[in-house]
C-alpha atoms as an extended CHARMM CRD file, in Angstrom:
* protein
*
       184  EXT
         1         1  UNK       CA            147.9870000000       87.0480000000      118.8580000000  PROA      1               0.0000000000
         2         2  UNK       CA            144.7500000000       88.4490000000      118.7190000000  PROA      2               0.0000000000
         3         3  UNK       CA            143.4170000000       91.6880000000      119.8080000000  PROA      3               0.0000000000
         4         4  UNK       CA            140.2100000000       92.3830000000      121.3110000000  PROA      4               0.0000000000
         5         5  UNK       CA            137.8060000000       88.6820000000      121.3680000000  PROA      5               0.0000000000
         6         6  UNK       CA            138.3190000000       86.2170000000      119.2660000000  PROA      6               0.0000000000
         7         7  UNK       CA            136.5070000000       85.9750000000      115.4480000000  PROA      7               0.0000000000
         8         8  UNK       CA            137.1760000000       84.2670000000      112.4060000000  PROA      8               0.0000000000
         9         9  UNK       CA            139.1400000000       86.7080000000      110.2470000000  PROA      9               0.0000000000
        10        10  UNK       CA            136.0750000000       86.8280000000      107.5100000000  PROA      10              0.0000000000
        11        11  UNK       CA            133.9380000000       88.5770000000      110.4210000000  PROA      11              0.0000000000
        12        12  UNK       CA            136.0140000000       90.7790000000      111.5820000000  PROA      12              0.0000000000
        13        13  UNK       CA            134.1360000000       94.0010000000      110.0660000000  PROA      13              0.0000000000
        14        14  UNK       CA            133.4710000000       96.6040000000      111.9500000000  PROA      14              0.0000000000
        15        15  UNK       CA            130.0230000000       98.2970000000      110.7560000000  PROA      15              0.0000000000
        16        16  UNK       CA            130.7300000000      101.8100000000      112.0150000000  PROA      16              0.0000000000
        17        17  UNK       CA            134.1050000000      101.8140000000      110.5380000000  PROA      17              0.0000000000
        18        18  UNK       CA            133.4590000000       99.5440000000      107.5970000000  PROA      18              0.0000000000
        19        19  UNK       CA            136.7180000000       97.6490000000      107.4580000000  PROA      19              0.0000000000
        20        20  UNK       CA            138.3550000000       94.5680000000      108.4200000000  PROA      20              0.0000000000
        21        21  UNK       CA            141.9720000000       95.7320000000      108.7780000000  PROA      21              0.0000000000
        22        22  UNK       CA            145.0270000000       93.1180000000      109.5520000000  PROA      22              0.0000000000
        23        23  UNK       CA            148.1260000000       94.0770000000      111.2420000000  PROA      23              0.0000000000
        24        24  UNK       CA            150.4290000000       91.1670000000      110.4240000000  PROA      24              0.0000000000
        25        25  UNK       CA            153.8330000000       91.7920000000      111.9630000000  PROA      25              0.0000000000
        26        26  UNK       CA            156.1460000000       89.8520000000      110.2080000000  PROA      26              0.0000000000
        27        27  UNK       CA            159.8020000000       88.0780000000      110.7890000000  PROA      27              0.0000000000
        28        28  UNK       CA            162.2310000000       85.9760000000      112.4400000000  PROA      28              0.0000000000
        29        29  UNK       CA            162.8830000000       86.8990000000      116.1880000000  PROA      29              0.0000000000
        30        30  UNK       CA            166.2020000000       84.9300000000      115.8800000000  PROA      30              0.0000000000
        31        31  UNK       CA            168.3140000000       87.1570000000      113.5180000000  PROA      31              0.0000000000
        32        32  UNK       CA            167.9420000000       90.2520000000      115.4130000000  PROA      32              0.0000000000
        33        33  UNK       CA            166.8850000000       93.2270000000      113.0630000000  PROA      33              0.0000000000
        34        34  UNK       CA            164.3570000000       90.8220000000      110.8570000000  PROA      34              0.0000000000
        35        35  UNK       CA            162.1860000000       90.5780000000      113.8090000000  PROA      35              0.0000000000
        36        36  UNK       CA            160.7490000000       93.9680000000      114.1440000000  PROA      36              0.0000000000
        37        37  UNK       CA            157.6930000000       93.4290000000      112.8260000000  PROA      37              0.0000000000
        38        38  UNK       CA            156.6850000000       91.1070000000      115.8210000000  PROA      38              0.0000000000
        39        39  UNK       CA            158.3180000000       93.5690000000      118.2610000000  PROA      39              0.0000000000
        40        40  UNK       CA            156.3900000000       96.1680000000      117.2770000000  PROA      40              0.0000000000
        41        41  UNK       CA            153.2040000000       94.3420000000      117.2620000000  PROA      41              0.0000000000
        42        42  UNK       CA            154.1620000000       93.2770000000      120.6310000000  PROA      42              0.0000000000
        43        43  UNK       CA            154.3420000000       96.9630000000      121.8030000000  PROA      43              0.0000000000
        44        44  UNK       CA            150.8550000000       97.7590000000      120.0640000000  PROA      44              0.0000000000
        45        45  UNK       CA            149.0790000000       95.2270000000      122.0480000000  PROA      45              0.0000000000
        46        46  UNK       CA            150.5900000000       96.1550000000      125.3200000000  PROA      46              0.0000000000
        47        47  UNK       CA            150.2090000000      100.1810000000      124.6060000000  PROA      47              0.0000000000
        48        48  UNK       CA            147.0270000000      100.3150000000      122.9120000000  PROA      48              0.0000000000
        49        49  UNK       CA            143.3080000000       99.7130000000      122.5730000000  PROA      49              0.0000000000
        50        50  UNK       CA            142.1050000000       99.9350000000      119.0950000000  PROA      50              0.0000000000
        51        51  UNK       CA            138.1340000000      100.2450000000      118.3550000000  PROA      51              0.0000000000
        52        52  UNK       CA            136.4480000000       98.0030000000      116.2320000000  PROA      52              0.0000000000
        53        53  UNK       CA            137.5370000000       95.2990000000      113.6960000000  PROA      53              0.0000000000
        54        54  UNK       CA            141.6260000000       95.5750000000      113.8410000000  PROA      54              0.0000000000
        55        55  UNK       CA            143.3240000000       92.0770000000      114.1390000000  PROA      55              0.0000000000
        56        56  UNK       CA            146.7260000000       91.8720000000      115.1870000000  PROA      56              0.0000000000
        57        57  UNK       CA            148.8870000000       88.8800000000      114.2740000000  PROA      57              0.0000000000
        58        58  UNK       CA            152.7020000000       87.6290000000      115.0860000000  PROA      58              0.0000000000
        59        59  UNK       CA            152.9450000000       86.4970000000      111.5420000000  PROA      59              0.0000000000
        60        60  UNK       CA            156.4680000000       85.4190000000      112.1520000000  PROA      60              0.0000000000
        61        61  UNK       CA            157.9430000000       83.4870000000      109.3190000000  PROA      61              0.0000000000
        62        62  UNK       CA            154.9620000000       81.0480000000      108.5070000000  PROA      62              0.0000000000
        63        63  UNK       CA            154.2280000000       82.2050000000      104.9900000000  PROA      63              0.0000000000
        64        64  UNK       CA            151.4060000000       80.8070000000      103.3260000000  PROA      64              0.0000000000
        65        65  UNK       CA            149.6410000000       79.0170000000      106.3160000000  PROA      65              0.0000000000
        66        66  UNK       CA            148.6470000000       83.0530000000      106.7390000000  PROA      66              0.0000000000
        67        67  UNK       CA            146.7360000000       82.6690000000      103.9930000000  PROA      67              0.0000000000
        68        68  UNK       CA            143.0660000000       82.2130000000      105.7260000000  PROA      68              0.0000000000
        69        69  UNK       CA            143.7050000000       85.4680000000      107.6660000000  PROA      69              0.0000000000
        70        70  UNK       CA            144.9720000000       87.5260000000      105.0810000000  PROA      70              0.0000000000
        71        71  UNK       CA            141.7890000000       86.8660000000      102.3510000000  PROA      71              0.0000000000
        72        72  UNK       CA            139.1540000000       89.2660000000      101.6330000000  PROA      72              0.0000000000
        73        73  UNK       CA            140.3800000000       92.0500000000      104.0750000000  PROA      73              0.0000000000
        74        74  UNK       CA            140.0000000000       95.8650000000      102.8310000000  PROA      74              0.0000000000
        75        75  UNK       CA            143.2970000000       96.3850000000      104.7460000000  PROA      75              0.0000000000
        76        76  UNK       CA            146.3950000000       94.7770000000      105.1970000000  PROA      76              0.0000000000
        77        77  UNK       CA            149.0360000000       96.2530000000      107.2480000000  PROA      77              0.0000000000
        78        78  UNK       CA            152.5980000000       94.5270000000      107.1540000000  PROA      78              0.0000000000
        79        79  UNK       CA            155.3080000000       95.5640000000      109.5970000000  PROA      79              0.0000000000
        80        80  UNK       CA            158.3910000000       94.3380000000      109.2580000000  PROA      80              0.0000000000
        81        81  UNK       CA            162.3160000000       94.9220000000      108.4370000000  PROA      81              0.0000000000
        82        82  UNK       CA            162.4090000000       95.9680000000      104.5030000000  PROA      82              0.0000000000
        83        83  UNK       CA            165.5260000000       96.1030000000      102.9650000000  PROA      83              0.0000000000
        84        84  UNK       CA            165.5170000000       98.9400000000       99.8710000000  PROA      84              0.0000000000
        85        85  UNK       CA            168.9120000000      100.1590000000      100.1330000000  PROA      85              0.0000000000
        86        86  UNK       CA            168.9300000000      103.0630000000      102.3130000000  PROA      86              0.0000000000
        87        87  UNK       CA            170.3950000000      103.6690000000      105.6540000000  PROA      87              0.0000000000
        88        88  UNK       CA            169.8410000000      101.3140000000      107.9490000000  PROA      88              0.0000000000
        89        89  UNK       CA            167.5650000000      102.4180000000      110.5300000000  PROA      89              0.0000000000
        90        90  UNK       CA            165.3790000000      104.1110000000      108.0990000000  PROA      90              0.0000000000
        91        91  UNK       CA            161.8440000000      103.9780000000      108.5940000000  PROA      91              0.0000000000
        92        92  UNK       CA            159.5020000000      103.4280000000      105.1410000000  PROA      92              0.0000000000
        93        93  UNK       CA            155.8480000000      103.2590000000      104.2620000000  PROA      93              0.0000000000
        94        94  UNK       CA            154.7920000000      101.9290000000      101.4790000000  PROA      94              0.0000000000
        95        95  UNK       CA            151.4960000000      101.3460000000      100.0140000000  PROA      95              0.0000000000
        96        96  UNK       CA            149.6650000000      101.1270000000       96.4700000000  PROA      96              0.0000000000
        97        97  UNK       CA            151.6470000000      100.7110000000       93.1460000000  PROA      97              0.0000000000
        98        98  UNK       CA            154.7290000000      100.6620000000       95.4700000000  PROA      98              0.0000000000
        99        99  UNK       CA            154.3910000000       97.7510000000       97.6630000000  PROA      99              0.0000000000
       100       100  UNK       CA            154.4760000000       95.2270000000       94.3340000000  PROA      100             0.0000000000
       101       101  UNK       CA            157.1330000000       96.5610000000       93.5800000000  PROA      101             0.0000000000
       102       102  UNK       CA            158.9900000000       96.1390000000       96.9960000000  PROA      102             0.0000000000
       103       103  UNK       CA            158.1360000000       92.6020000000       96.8750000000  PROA      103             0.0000000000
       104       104  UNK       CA            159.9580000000       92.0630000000       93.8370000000  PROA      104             0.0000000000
       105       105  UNK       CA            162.9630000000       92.4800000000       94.6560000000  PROA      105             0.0000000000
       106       106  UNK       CA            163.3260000000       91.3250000000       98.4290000000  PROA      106             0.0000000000
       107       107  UNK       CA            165.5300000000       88.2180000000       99.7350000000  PROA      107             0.0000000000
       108       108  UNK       CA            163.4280000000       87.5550000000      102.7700000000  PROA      108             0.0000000000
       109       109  UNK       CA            162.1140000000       84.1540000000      102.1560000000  PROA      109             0.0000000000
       110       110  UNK       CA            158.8210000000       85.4120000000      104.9130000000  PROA      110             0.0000000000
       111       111  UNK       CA            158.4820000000       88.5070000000      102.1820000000  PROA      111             0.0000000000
       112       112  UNK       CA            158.7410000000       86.0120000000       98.8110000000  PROA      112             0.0000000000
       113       113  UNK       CA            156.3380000000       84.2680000000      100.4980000000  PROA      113             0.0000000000
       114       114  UNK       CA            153.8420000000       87.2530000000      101.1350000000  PROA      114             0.0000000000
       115       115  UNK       CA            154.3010000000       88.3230000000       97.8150000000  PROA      115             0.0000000000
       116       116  UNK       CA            153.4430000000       84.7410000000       96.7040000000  PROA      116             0.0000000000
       117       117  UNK       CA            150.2430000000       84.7150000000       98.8540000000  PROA      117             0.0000000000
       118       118  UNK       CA            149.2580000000       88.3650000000       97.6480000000  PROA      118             0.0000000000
       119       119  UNK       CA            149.3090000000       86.7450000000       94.1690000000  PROA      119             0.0000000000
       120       120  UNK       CA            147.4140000000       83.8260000000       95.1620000000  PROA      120             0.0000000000
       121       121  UNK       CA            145.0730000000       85.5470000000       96.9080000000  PROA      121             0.0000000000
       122       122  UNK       CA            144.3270000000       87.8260000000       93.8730000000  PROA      122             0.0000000000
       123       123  UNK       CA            144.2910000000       85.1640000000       91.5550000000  PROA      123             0.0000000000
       124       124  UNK       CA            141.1280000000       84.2290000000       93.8260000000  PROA      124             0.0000000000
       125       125  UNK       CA            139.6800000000       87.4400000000       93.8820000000  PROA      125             0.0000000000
       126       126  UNK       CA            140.3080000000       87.4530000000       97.1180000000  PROA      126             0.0000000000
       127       127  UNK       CA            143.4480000000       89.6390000000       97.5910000000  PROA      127             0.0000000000
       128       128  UNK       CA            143.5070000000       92.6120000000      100.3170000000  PROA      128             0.0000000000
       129       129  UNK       CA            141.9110000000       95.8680000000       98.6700000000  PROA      129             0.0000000000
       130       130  UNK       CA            144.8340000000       97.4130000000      100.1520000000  PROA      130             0.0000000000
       131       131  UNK       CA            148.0120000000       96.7980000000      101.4310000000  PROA      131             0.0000000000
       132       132  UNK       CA            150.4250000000       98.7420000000      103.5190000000  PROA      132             0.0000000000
       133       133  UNK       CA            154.1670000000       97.9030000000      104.0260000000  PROA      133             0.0000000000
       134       134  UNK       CA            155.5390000000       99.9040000000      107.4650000000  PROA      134             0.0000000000
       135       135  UNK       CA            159.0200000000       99.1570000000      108.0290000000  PROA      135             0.0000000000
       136       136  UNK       CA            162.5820000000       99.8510000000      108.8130000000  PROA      136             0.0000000000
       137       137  UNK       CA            165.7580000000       99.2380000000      107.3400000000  PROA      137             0.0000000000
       138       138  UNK       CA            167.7270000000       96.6910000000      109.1680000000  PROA      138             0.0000000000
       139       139  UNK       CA            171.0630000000       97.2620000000      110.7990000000  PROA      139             0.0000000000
       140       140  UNK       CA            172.0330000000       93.5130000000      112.0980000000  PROA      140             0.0000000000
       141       141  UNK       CA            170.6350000000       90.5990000000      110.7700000000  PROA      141             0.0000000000
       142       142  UNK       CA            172.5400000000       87.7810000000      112.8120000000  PROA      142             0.0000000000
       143       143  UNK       CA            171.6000000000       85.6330000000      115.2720000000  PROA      143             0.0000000000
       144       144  UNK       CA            170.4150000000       86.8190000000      118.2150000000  PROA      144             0.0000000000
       145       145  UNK       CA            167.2270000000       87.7850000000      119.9450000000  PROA      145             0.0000000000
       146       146  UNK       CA            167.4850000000       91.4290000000      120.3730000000  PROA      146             0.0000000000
       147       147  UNK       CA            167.2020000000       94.2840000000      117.9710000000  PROA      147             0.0000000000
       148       148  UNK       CA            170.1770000000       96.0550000000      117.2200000000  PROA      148             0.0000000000
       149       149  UNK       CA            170.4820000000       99.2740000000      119.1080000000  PROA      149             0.0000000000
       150       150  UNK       CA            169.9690000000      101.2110000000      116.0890000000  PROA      150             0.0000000000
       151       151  UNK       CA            166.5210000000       98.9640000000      114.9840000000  PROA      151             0.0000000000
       152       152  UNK       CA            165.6680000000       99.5630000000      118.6790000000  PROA      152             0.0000000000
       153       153  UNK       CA            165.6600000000      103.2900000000      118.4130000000  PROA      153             0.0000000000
       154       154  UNK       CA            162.7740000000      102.7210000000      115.8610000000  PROA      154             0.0000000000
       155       155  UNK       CA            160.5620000000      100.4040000000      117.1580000000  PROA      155             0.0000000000
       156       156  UNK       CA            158.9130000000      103.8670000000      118.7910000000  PROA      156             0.0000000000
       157       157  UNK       CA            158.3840000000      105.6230000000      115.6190000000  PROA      157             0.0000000000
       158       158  UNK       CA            157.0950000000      102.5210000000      114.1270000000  PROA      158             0.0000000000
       159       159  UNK       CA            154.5070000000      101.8490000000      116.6440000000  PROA      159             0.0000000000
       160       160  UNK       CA            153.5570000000      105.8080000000      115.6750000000  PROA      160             0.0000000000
       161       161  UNK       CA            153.4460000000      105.5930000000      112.4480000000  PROA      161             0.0000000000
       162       162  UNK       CA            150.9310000000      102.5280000000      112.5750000000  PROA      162             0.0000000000
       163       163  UNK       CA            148.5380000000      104.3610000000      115.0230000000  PROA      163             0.0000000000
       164       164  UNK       CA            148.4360000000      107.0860000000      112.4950000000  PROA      164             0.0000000000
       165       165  UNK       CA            147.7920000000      104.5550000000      109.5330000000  PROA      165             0.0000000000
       166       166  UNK       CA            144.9990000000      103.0090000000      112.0750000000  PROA      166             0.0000000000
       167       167  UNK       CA            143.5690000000      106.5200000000      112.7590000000  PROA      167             0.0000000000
       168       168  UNK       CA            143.5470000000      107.6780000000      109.3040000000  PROA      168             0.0000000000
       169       169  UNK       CA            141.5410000000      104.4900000000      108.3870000000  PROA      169             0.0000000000
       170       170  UNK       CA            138.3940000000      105.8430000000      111.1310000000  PROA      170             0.0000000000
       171       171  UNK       CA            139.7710000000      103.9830000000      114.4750000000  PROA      171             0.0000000000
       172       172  UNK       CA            140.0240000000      104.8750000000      117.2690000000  PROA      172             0.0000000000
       173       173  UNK       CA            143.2580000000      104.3310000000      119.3030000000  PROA      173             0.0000000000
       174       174  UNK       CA            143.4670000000      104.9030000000      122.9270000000  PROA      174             0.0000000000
       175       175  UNK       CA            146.7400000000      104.2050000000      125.0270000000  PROA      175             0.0000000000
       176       176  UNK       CA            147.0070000000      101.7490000000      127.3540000000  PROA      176             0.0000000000
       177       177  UNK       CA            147.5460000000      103.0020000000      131.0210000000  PROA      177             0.0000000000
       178       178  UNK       CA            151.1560000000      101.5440000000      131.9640000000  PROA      178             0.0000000000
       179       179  UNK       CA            151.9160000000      101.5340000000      135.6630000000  PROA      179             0.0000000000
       180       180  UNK       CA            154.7040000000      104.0660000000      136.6860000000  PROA      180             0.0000000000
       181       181  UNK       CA            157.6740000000      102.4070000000      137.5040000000  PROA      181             0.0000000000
       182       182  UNK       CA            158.8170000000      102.3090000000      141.3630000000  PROA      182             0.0000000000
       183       183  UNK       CA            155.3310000000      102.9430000000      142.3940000000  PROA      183             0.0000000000
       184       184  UNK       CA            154.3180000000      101.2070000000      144.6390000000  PROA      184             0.0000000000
């Protein structure tokens, strides 16, 4: 899924802003929680309009075939359901010395499979010159295709925290207008 027209990742640079920044949600829609990452790029592209170069991408589960449109970006931005021990239904960012780390340690076979690619990538000297982790602790991870009501509750302050991230990066981020409901 693709925001804004289509371009091959390597020229998607915006000049005024300078960056080519990838928001690659991340998971399986199946087990409930460990989709949110889609979800909530599903709400970005139906509540926003971003300016410039910012690709948005239902990475679901396909690992290294996400290779092509991760090289060579100055940003990456991963959403998706982390699991680091806290409550569920917390809500974490990480980024520099700390998302190596959280890839270390995760059971996700989509996130050993990042973290694989990240490696790849920089063994090419062509690795991200930053990446972001935005996420949330997951509640239920069973089959099913709805977030748990808990995971639910977050998908908001997800979406939130990601416009910020875009904003503090030079974008611009304008809401979609959503038509009022009953009107006719």
């Amino acid at each position: 899924m693709h925001l804004g027209t289509e371009t091959s990742p390597r020229s998607t640079i915006d000049p005024a802003v300078g960056r080519s920044v990838l928001i690659l949600g991340l998971g399986n829609i199946l087990l409930q929680d460990e989709g949110v990452g889609v979800r909530v790029v599903e709400q970005m592209q139906q509540r926003y309009r971003i300016s410039g170069a910012v690709e948005m991408l239902d990475g679901g589960t396909a690992g290294m075939s996400l290779l092509e449109h991760i090289r060579n970006r100055d940003h990456l931005i991963v959403v998706d359901a982390v699991k680091t021990g806290q409550a569920p239904g917390t809500v974490i960012t990480l980024s520099g010395k700390e998302v190596p780390a959280f890839f270390q340690s995760r059971v996700s076979p989509h996130q050993m499979g990042l973290a694989d690619m990240l490696a790849a990538l920089e063994l090419m000297g062509e690795k991200p010159a930053e990446v972001t982790v935005i996420g949330v602790e997951p509640q239920n991870l069973d089959i099913g295709l709805e977030l748990s009501d808990l995971v639910s509750t977050r998908v908001d302050e997800l979406v939130i925290r990601l416009v910020g991230k875009l904003v503090s990066l030079g974008f611009e981020v304008d809401a979609v207008d959503q038509p009022q409901r009953g009107a006719a």
